[in-house]
N, C-alpha and C positions, 0 to 999 in steps of 0.2 A: 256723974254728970259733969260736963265742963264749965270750967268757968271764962267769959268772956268779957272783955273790956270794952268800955264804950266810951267815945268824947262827942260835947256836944259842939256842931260847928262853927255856933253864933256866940253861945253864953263860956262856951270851955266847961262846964260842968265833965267831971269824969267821975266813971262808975263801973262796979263789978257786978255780974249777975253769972244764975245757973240758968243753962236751958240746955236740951235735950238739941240732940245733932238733929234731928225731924223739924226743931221749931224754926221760925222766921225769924229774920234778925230784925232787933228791935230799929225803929226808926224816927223816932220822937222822943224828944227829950222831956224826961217829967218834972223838968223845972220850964223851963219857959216854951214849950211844946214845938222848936223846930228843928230841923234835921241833925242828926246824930249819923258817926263814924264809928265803925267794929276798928277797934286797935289790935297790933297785933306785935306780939312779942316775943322774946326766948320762949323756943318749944317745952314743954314738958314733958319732954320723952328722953330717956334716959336708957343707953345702952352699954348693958352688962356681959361680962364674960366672951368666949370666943367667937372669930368668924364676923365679926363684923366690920374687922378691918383689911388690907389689902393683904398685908403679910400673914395675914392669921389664915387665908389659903393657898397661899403657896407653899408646896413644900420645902420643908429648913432642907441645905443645900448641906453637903458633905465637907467637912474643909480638910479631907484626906486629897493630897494630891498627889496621884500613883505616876 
């Protein structure tokens, strides 16, 4: 389940919460009950092993030169 970050607009309270990709993003603040912002930050995805970059499908080039 992800975790999302939250500020609030008025008071600044900030906070982490779980919810499910389906749920609604929250929109009150449960300190002084007015509008709140989804923050957003370094992703958490992390990419491993080949192919994911430019030179990892091209093919390595021959350095024979006939």
């Amino acid at each position: 389940m992800p975790t999302y970050s939250y500020v609030c607009t008025s008071c600044g309270h900030t906070f982490d919460t779980h919810q499910t990709f389906s749920e609604e993003a929250l929109t009150e603040c449960p300190k002084c009950k007015k509008e709140l912002r989804k923050q957003f930050g370094n992703l958490g995805v992390s990419f491993k092993g080949t192919g994911f970059y430019k030179n990892d499908s091209v093919p390595a080039r021959s350095s024979d030169s006939d």
